[in-house]
C-alpha positions in Angstrom: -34.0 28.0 -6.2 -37.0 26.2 -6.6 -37.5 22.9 -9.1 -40.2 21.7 -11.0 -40.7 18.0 -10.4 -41.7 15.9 -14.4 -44.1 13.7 -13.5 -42.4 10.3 -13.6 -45.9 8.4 -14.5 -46.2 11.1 -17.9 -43.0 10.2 -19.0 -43.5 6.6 -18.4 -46.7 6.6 -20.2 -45.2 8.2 -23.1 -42.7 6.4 -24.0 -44.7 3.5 -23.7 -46.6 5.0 -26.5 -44.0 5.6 -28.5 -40.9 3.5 -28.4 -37.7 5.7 -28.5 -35.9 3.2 -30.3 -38.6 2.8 -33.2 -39.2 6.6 -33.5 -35.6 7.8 -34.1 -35.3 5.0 -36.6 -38.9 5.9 -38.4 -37.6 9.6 -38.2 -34.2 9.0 -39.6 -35.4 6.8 -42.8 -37.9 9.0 -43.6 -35.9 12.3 -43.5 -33.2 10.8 -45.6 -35.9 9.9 -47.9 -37.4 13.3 -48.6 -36.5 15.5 -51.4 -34.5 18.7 -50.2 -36.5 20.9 -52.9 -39.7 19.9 -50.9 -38.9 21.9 -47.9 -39.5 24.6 -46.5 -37.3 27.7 -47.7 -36.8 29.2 -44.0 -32.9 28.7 -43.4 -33.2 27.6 -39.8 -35.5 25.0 -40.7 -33.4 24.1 -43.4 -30.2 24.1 -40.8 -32.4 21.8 -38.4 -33.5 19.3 -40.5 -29.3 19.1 -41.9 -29.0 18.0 -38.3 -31.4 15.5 -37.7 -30.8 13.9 -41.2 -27.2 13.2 -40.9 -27.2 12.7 -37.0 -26.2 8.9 -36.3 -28.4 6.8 -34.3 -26.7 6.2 -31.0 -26.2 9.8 -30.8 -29.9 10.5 -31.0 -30.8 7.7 -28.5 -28.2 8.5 -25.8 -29.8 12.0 -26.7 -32.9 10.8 -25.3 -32.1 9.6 -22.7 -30.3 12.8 -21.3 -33.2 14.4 -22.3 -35.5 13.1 -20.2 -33.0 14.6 -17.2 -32.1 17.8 -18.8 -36.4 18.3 -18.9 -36.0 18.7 -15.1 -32.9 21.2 -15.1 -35.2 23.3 -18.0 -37.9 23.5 -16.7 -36.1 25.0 -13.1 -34.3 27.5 -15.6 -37.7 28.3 -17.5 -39.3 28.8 -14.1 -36.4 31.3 -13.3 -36.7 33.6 -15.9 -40.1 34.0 -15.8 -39.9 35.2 -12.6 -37.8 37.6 -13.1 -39.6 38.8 -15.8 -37.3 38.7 -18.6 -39.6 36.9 -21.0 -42.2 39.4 -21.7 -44.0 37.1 -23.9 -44.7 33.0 -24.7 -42.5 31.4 -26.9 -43.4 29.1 -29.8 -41.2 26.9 -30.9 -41.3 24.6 -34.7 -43.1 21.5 -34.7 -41.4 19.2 -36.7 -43.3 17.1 -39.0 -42.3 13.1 -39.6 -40.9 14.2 -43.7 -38.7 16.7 -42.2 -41.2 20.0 -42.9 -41.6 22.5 -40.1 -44.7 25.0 -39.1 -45.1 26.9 -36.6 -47.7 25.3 -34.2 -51.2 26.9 -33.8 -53.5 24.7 -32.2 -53.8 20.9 -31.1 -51.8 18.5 -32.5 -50.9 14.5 -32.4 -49.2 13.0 -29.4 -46.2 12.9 -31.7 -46.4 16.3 -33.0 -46.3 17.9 -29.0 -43.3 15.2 -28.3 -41.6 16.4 -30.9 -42.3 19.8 -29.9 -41.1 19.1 -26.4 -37.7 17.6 -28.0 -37.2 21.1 -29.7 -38.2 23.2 -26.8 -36.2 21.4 -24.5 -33.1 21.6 -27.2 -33.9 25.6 -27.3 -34.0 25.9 -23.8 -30.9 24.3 -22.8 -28.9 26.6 -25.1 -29.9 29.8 -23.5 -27.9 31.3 -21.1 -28.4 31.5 -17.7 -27.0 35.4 -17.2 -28.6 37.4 -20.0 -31.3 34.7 -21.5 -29.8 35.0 -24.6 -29.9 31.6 -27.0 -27.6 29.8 -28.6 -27.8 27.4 -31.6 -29.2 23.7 -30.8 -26.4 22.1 -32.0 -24.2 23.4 -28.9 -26.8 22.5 -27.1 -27.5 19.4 -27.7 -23.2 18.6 -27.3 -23.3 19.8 -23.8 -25.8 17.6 -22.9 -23.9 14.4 -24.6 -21.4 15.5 -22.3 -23.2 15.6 -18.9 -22.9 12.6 -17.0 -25.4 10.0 -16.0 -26.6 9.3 -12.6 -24.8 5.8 -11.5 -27.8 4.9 -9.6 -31.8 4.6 -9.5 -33.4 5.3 -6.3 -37.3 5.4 -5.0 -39.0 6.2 -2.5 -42.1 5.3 -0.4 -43.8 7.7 1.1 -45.9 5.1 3.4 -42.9 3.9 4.7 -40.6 7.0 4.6 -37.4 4.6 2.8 -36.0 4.8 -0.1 -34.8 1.5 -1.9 -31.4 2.6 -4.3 -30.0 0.1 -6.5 -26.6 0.3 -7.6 -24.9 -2.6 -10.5 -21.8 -3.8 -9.3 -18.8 -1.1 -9.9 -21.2 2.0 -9.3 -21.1 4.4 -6.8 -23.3 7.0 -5.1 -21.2 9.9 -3.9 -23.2 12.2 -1.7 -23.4 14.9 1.3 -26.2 14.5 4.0 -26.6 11.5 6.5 -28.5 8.3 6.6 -29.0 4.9 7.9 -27.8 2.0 5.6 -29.5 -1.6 5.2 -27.7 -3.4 2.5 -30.6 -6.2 1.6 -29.0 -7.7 -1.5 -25.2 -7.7 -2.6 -22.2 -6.0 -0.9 -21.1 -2.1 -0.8 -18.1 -0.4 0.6 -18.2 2.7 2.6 -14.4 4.5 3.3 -12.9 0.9 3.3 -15.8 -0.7 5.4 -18.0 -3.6 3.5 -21.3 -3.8 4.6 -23.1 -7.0 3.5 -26.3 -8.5 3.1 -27.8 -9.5 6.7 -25.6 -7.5 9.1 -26.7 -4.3 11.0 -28.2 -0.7 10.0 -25.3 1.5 9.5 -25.1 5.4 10.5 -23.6 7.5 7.3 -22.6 11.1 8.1 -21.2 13.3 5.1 -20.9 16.7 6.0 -19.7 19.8 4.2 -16.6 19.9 7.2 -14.9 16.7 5.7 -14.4 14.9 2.4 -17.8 12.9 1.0 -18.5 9.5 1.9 -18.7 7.0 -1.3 -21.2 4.2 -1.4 -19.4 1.9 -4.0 -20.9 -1.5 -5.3 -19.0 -4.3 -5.3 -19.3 -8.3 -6.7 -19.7 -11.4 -4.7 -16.4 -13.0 -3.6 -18.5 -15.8 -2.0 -19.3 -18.6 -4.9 -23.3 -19.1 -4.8 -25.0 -22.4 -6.1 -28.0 -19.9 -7.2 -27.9 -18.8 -10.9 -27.8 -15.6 -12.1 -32.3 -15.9 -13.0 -32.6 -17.1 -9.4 -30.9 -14.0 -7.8 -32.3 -11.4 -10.2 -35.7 -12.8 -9.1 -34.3 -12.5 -5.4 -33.5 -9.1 -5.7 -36.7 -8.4 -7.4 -38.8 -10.0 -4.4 -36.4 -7.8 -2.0 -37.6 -4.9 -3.9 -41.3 -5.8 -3.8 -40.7 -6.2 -0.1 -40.1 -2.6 0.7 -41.9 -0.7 -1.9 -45.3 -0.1 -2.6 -46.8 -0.7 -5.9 -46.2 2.5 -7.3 -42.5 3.5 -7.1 -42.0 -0.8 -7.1 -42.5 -0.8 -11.0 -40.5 2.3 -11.7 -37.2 0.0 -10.0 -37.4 -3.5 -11.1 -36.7 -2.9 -14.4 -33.2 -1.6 -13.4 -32.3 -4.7 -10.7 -30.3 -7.5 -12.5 -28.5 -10.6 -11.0 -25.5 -8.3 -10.1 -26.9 -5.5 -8.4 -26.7 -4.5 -4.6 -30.1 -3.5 -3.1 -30.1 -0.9 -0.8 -32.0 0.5 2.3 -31.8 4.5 2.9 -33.8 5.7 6.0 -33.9 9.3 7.5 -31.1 9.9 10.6 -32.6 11.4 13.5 -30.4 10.8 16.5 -29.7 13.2 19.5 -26.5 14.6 17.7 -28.2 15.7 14.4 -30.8 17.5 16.6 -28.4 19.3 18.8 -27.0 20.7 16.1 -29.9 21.6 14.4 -31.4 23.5 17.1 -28.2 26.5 16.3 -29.4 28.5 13.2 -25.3 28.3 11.8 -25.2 25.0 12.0 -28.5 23.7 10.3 -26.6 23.4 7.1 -23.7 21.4 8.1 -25.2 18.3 6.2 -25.5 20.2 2.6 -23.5 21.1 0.2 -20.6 23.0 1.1 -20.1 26.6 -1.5 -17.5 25.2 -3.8 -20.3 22.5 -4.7 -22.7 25.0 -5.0 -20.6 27.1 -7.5 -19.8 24.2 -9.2 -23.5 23.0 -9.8 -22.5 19.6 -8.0 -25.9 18.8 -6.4 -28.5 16.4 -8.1 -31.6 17.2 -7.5 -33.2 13.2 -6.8 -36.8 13.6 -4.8 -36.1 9.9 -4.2 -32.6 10.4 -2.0 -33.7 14.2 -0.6 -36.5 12.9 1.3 -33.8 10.6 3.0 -32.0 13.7 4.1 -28.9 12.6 0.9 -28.0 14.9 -1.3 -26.0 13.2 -4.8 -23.0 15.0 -6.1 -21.7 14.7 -9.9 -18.9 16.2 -11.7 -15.4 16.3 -10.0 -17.1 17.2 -6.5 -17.9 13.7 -6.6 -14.9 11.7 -6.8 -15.1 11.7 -3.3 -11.8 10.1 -1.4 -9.0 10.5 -3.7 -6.9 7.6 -3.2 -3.0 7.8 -4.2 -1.3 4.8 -5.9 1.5 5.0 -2.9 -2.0 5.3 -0.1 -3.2 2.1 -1.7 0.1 0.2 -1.4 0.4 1.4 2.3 -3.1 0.2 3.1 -2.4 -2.6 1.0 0.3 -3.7 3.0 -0.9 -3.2 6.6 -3.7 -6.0 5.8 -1.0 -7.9 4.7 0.9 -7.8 7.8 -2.0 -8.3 9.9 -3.6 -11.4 7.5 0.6 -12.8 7.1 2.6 -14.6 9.4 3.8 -11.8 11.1 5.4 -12.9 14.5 3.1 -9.8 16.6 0.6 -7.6 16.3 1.8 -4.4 13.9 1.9 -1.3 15.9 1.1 1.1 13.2 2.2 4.9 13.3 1.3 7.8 11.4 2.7 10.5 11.0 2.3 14.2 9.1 2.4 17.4 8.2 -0.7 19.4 9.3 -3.6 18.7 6.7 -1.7 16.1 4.8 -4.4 13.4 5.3 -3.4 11.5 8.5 -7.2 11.3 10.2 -8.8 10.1 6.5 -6.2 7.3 6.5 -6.8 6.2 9.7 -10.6 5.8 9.8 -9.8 4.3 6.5 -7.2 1.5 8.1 -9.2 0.9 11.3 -12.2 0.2 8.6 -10.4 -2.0 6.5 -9.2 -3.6 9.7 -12.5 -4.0 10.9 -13.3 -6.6 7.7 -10.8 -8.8 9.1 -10.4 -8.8 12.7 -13.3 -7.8 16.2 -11.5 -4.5 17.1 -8.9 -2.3 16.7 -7.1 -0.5 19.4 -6.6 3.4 18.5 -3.8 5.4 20.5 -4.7 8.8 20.4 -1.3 11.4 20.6 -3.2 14.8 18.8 -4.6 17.0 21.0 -6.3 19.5 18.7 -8.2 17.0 16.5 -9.2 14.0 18.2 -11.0 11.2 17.1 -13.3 10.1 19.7 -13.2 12.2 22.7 -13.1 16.1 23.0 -9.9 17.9 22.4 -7.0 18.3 25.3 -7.3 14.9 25.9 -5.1 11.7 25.5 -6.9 8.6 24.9 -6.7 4.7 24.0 -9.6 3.2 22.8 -10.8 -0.5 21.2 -12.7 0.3 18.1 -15.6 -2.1 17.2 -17.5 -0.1 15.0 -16.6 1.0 11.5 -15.8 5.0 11.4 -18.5 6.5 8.7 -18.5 10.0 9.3 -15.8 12.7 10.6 -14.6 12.8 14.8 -17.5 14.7 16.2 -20.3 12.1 15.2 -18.8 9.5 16.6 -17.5 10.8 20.2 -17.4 7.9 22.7 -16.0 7.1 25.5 -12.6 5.5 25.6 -11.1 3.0 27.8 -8.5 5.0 29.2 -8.0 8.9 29.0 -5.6 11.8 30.4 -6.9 15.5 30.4 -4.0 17.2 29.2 -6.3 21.0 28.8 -4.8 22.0 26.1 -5.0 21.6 21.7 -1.1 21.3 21.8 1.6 20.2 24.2 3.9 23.2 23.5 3.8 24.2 27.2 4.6 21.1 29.0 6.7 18.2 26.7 7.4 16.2 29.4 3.7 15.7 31.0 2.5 14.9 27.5 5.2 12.3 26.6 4.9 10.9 30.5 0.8 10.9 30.0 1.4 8.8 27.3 3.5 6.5 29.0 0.6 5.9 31.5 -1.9 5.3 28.6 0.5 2.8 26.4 1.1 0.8 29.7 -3.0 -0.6 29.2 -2.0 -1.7 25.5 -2.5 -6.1 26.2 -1.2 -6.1 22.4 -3.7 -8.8 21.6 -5.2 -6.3 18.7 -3.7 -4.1 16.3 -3.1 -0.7 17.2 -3.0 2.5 15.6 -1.2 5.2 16.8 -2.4 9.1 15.6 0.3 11.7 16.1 0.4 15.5 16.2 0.9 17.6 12.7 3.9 18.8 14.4 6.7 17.7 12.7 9.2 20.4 12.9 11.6 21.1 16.1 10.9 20.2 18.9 7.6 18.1 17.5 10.0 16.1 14.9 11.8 15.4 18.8 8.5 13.8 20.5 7.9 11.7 17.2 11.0 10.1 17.7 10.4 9.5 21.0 7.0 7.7 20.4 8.7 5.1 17.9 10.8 4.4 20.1 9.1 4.2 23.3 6.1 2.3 21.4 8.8 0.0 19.2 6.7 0.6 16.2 6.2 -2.4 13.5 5.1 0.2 10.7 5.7 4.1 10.2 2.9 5.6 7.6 4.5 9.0 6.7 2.6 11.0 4.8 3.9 14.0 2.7 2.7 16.5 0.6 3.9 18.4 -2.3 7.5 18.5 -3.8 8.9 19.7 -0.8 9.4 17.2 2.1 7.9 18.7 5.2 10.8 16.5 7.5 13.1 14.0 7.2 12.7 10.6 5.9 12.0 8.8 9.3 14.3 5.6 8.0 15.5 2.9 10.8 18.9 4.1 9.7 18.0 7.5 10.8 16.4 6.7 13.7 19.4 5.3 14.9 21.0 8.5 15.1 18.0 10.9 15.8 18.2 13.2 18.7 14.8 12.5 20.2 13.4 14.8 23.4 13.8 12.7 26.4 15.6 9.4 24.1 19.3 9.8 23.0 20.9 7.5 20.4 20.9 4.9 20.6 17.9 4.1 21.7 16.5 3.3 24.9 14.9 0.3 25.9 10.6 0.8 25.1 8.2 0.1 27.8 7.8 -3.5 26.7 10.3 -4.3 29.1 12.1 -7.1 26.8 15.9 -8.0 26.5 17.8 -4.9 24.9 19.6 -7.4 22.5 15.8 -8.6 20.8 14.9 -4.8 20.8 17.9 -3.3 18.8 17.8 -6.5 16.3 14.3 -4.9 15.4 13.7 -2.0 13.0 10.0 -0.9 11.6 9.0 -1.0 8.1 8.7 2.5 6.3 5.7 3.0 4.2 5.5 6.7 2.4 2.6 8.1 1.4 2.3 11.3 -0.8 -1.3 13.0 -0.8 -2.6 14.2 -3.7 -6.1 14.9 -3.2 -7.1 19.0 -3.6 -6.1 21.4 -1.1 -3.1 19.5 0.6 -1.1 21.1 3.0 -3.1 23.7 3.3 -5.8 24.2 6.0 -9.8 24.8 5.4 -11.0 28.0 3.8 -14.4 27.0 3.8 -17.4 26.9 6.8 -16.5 24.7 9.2 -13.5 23.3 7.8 -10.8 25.4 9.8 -9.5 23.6 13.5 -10.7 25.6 15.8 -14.4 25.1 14.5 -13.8 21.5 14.3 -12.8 21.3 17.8 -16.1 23.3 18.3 -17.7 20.8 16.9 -16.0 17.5 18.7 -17.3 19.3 21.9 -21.2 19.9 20.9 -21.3 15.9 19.6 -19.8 15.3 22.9 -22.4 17.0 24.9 -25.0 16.0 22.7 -24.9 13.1 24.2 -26.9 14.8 27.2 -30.0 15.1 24.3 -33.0 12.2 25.1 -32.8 9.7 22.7 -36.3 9.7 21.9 -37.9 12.3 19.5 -38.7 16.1 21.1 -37.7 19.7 21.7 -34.0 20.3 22.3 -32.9 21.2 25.6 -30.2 23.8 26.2 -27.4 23.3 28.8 -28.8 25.5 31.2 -31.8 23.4 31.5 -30.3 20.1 33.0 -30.7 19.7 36.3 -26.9 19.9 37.7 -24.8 17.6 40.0 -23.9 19.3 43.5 -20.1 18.3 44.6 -19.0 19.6 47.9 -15.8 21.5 47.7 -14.0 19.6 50.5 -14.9 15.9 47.8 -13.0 17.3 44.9 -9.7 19.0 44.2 -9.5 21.3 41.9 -6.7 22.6 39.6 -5.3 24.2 36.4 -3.4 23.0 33.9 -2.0 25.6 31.8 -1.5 28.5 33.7 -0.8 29.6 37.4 -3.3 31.3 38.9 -3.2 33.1 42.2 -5.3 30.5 44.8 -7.8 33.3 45.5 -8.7 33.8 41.5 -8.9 30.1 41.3 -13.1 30.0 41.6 -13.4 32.8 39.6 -11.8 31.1 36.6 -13.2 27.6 37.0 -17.0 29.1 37.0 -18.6 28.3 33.4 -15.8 26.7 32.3 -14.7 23.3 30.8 -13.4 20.7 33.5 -11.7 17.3 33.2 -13.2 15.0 35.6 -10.4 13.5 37.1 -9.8 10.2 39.3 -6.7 10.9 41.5 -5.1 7.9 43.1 -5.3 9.3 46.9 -8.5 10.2 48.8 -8.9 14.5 48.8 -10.5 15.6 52.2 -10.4 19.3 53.0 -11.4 21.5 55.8 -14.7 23.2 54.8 -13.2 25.4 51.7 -12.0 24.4 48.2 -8.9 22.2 47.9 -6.4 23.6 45.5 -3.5 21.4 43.4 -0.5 22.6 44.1 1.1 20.4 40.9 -1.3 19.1 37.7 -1.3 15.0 38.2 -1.5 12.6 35.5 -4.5 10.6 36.6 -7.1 8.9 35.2 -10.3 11.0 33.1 -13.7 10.3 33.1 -14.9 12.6 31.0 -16.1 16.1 31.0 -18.4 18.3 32.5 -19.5 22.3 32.9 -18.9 23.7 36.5 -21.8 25.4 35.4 -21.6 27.3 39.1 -19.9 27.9 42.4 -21.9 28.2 45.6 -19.5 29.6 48.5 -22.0 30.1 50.8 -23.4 26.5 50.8 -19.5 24.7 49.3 -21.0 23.2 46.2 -19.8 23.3 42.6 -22.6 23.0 40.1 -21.7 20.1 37.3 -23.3 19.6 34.3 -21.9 16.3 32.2 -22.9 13.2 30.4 -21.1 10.8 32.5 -23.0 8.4 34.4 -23.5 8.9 38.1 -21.7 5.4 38.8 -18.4 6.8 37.2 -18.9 9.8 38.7 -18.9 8.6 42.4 -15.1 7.8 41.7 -14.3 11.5 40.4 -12.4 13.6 43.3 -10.5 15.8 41.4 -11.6 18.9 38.5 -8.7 20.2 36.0 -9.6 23.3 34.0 -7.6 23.3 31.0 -7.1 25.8 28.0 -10.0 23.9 26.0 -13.2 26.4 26.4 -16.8 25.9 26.3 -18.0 26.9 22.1 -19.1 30.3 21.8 -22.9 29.5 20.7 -23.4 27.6 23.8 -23.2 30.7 25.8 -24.6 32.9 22.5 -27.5 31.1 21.5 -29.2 30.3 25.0 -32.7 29.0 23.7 -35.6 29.8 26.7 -33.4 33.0 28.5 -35.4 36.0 27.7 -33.7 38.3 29.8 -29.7 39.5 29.8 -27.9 36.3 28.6 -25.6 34.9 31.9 -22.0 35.0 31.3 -22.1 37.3 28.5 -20.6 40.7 28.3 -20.0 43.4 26.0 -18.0 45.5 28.7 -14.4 44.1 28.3 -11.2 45.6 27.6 -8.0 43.7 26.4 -6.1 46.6 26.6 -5.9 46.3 30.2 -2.5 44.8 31.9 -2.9 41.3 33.0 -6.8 40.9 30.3 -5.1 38.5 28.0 -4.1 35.1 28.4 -1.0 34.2 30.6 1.3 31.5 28.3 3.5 29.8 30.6 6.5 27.5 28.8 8.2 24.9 31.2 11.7 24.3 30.1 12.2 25.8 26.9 13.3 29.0 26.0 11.7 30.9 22.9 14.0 32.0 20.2 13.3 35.7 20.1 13.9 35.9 23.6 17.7 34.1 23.0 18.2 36.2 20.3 17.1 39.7 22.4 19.5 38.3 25.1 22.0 38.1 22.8 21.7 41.1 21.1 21.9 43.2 25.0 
């Protein structure tokens, strides 16, 4: 839908002219003063001028000011119609003299005749339905836009400099979708529990449909300042001169006060944002997602859009909703961490599927991040990561505030095992023993944050019991949703009787390797968290929302990463120049099925690999060298075996890793994690038959499908079908 832009400079110009506090005052006194027998006989005059007469005066000057925003909205609606022809014929609307009369207007008037007339038509228009163009009374009107919220902000923007300068008084916020780069220059926000002060660093914002809005919230000075508050407004105000021209400079100083936080928006253009810009399905990632669309959440500010930020209102833009039992919890891990606690809290969390438990922890390891260098993140969910692709098991020190959802912010982690798979169904004991290997590079000089699996349920509710014991765990964050529990209350008086998968009660001594009397004095501190923000507990209906398109998603930011930094054309996979690996340098191996040695090639090619370190050297005899067992070895990263030459004995790798970690790699695991269907759909440049793409495929053949294999459990049905013979 196209909108008609009000020239700011007309508006400015005439209300300059005319006061709006002095003409509804004039307006009022002199309609109250006139004689009713005077007037015109017309009934809707009559029922007009009843209005304006016994309206109160803050109503009509809070009326103005809406009006001046609801201009923009009417014009977009008036534009609409006409296009599709449903007004046949122009309008005329009453002109409304100073004593109350009316007439219709013929010709050309005062500038305070065609305000007035603006006021009415603007009044008119906004009661007219959208679906049939029918109107409704002005009255109505004129409530629903009493009702419609103000913008919390001002913004403008310089075209010379391509910025935009937003100022926000203390206790505002901005909620928004899009992305940015944020320079606070006066005062102090906070993003998802990050603060971001005067004088520190650009920061990245990323708010995309796939995730809740980010919230840019002002906040007042904690620090005591020997400036009054004349000396910082006129600080802000130079700060303000600074970074806008003349133009949109006088529009903003009028709003900047001694309290309010001055802020830098610049357009985002990084390697990630272009990658995913180049695919047609994903160009609107950063816009508002449908239920904000049908909801009419979207304000239309020329000042933040040329940014790339898009400002939400109405419910859509309450943005994180915080529980009072989430703002204890967080409350009380700063605590520990501030307080005189005798080590360094090893937080857990723990959750139902979709009940919150990524939100809280970029929301933790940013409040953290106010407090302390770095935070150490243990990473136990193999579907939704947080910093590396999925099927993989990482720990990582966290510097950086979190300001956008997993796949813009895909790094590489200090230590990692390639599991290959989005759950660890089909091997319990390689994931809980991978996770030994990872917890043994914990120096527990830093918090750390432990993220756990949705699977809470059977065997799942098993391995978390095992990881708070094997990781003694200071603090358990459980989060529920709903009425209904989704497990049990994970209590230290429970735990000291819970059946874990590999620990029995009681427990076993953790891998801190510390006197069994110290261990079983210690107990961890519950802290229960009920979500109640919209759509709990239940999983993503919209675009981009559901997990498997979020693991999609992890995997193009990580590859992304193969993208020039600098400014150009996007280059598709199949036009990097690829590493060549002799076959008898590498092993190679799969995790999550067998496959018969002679198939072994055929699956690899075009397929996701782990690039694995394995502790011995591999040496082979001229062919490939196949595992006979996965390891548990160190990962560098990952690549795309993007083909397999027999003739010459070289595997074709395509991967952001650096070469000097890659001379260390001797082993490949394919896993159960595959490559995202529009990076073999979408193959910009290839004009012929796309490669690895078919149509000519049938399922229905024995042995097509995938091959699950389950290593030491038994499935129910089949029990019960024993049984039952």
């Amino acid at each position: 839908m196209k909108v008609h832009k009000v020239s700011p400079r007309s508006r400015n110009d005439q209300r300059k002219r005319h006061p709006p506090r002095n003409k509804w005052r004039v307006h009022n006194k002199k309609i109250s003063n006139v004689d009713p027998s005077g007037l015109s006989s017309s009934p809707a005059t009559a029922k007009l001028e009843h209005q304006l007469a016994t309206r109160q005066k803050l109503k009509l000057k809070r009326l103005q000011k809406v009006y001046t925003k609801a201009q923009d909205l009417t014009l977009e609606d008036n534009h609409s119609v006409r296009a599709k022809g449903k007004v046949s014929a122009p309008v005329t609307f009453p002109h409304v003299h100073t004593n109350g009369g009316t007439e219709v207007e013929a010709g050309g008037d005062s500038e305070d005749s065609q305000e007035w007339r603006s006021y009415a038509k603007s009044v008119l228009q906004n009661g007219m339905e959208r679906g049939g163009g029918r109107e409704s009374s002005a009255p109505a009107a004129s409530e629903q836009l009493e009702d419609e919220e103000l913008p919390g902000y001002h913004a403008q923007h310089d075209h010379v400099q391509n910025h935009t300068v937003l100022v926000l008084q203390q206790g505002q916020s901005l909620c928004f979708r899009g992305r940015c780069l944020l320079t606070c220059l006066s005062g102090r926000v906070e993003v998802l529990g990050f603060t971001i002060e005067q004088g520190q660093q650009p920061y990245p914002l990323f708010s995309p449909s796939s995730h809740c809005p980010l919230t840019i919230t002002a906040l007042g000075d904690c620090t005591p300042s020997t400036k009054n508050k004349k000396e910082c407004r006129l600080e802000a105000k130079a700060i303000v001169r600074k970074y806008l021209s003349s133009e949109p400079r006088k529009r903003l100083l009028s709003e900047v006060d001694s309290d309010s936080c001055v802020l830098l928006l610049q357009p985002l253009d990084t390697p990630l944002t272009r990658f995913l810009g180049s695919f047609s399905e994903l160009s609107p990632l950063f816009d508002v997602n449908s239920k904000e669309l049908r909801s009419q959440a979207a304000v239309y500010d020329p000042a933040l859009s040329a940014v790339g930020v898009t400002a939400l209102r109405g419910p859509c833009s309450r943005g994180l909703v915080v529980s009072p039992s989430y703002r204890e919890a967080l409350g009380n891990l700063l605590s520990a961490w501030e307080g005189d606690f005798d080590r360094c809290p090893i937080v857990l969390v723990c959750g139902a599927k979709n009940s919150g438990k990524s939100t809280f922890n970029r929301h933790l390891i940013n409040s953290l991040l106010n407090h302390t260098a770095s935070v150490e993140y243990l990473e136990c969910d193999l579907g939704q990561t947080e910093f590396t692709p999925p099927g993989c098991l990482s720990l990582s020190t966290v510097t950086e505030p979190l300001l956008g959802p997993p796949f813009t912010h895909q790094r590489e982690p200090d230590h990692m095992v390639f599991y290959g798979q989005a759950d660890c169904q089909a091997d319990l004991d390689r994931y809980l023993d991978s996770l030994k290997t990872l917890w043994r590079h914990y120096s527990g000089e830093n918090p750390i944050i432990i993220n756990t699996m949705g699977w809470v349920k059977g065997h799942g509710f098993q391995l978390l019991v095992d990881l708070i014991r094997f990781f003694s765990v200071t603090h358990l964050v459980q989060l529920s949703y709903g009425d209904t529990p989704q497990c049990h209350s994970l209590t230290p008086e429970f735990l000291r009787s819970a059946q874990g998968w590999q620990t029995h009660p009681p427990s076993q001594p953790s891998l801190t390797e510390e006197p069994v009397s110290h261990l079983s004095a210690r107990s961890h501190v519950l802290l229960s968290v009920h979500s109640e923000f919209e759509g709990a507990g239940t999983s993503g209906e919209m675009r981009h929302q559901r997990s498997n398109e979020l693991r999609d998603l992890a995997l193009l930011g990580y590859f992304s990463q193969l993208q020039s930094a600098e400014p150009g054309p996007i280059r598709p996979l199949h036009c990097f120049t690829p590493y060549q690996v002799p076959h008898s340098a590498v092993a190679i191996g799969v995790t999550h099925c067998e496959v018969a040695p002679n198939h072994m090639l055929y699956a690899a090619n075009a397929s996701l690999v782990g690039l694995c370190c394995l502790g011995e050297k591999v040496s082979g005899r001229g062919g490939p060298v196949l595992l006979s067992q996965i390891p548990i070895c160190q990962c560098v990263g990952l690549g795309v075996l993007r083909g397999v030459d027999m003739a010459r004995g070289l595997y074709f790798l395509v991967t952001p890793v650096p070469p000097a970690a890659l001379r260390q790699v001797n082993c490949l695991l394919l896993g159960e994690v595959n490559l995202p269907k529009i990076l073999f759909t979408v193959q910009h440049g290839v004009e012929m038959e796309l490669p690895y793409v078919t149509t000519d495929y049938s399922f229905e053949i024995a042995g097509a499908g995938k091959l699950h294999v389950f290593k030491r459990r038994t499935r129910s049905c089949f029990v019960n079908a024993k049984t039952n013979n």
